[in-house]
C-alpha positions in Angstrom: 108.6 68.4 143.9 108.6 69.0 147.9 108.3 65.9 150.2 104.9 66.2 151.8 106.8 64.3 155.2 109.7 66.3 155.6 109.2 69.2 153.0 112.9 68.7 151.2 113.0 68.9 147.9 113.1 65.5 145.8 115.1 64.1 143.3 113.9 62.6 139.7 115.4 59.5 139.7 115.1 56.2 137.3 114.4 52.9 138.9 113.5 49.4 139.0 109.9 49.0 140.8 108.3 45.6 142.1 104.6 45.5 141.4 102.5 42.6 143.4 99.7 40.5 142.5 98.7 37.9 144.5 101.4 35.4 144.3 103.3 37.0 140.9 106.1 39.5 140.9 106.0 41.9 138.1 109.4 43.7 138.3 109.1 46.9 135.9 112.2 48.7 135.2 113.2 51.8 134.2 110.5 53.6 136.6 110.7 57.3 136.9 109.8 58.5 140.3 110.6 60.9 142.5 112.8 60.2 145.6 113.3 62.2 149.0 116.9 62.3 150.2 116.1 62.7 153.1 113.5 60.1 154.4 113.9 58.1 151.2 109.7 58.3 150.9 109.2 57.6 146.7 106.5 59.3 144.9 105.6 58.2 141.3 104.6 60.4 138.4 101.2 60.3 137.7 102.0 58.6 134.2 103.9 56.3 135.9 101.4 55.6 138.6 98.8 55.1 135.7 101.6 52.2 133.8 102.1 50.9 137.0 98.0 50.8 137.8 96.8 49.4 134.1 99.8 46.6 133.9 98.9 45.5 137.6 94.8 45.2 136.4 95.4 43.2 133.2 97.0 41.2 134.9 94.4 40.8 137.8 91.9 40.6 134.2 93.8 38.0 133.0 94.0 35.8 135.9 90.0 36.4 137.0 89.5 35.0 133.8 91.1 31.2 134.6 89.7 30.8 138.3 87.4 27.8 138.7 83.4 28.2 138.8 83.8 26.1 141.9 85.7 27.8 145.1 87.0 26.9 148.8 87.4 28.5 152.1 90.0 30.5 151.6 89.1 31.9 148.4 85.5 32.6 149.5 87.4 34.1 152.3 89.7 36.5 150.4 86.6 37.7 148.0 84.6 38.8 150.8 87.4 40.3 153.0 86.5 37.7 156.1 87.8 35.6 158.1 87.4 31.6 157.5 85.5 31.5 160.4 83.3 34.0 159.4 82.6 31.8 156.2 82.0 29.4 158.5 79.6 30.7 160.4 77.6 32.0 157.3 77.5 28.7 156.2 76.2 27.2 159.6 73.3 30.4 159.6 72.3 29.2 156.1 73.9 33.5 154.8 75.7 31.8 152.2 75.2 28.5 150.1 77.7 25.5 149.8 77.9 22.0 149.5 80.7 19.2 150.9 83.3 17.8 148.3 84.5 15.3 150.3 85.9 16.7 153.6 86.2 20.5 152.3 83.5 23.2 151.5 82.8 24.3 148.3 81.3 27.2 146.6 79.9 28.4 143.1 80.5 31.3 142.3 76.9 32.5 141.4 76.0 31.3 145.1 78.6 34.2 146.2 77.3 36.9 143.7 73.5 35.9 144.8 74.5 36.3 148.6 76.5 39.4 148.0 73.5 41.2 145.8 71.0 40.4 148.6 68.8 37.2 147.5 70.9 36.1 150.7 72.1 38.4 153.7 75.9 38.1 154.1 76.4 41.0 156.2 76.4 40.4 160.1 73.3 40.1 161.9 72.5 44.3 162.5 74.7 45.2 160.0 74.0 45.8 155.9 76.0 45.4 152.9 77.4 48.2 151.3 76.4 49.3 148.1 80.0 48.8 146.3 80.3 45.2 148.1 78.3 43.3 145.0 80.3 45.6 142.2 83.8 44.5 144.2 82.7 40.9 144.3 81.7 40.7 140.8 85.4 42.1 140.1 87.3 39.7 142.2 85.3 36.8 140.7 86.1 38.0 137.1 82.4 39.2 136.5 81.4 42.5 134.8 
């Protein structure tokens, strides 16, 4: 197999990979991959890739399954790939519901799946949601 940056021929090698999700550390070893001498640029196998892919989402399966029905900021944040301003802001226009658990905002989850599918508009003013954004939202909040 050529490099596709610098067009050298690689080298099968067998090595240890670190896979990330979220704050966990999944350290598989015995990879095979492919390795350029040159630049050092690592290409996985497409089995490889495919282990690498299905251990990576049962574990994103697994963890969907414990998050809370209730979320904060940050996590609203994160699911829709926003700022915590922008959160904010939705929540000041009346885009997305929420209520005040003590001093901190907090969410249900069926309030973001409703706002995401369109019985609210979440998309800046101008702008419309994608047609993927509700699928991807209902992923990342453990919904099928």
């Amino acid at each position: 197999m050529k490099c596709v940056y610098c067009n050298k021929e690689m080298d099968s090698v067998v090595t240890a990979h670190e896979a990330k999700w979220g704050k966990y550390r999944l350290l598989l070893d015995g990879i095979n991959l492919y390795k350029c001498p040159d630049c050092g640029r690592k290409v996985f196998s497409p089995e490889e890739a495919a282990m690498v892919q299905n251990l990576t989402k049962a574990l994103a399966e697994n963890l969907s399954e414990n998050k809370p029905d209730f979320l904060n900021i940050l996590e609203v944040a994160d699911i829709l790939r926003v700022s915590k301003q922008t959160v904010y802001n939705m929540i000041r226009d009346g885009r997305i519901n929420a209520f005040k658990c003590g001093r901190e905002w907090r969410f249900r989850k069926e309030d973001i799946l409703d706002s995401i599918e369109g019985n609210y508009s979440v998309a800046a003013r101008g702008d419309t949601v994608s047609t993927k954004d509700p699928e991807l939202v209902r992923e990342l909040l453990g919904q099928k």
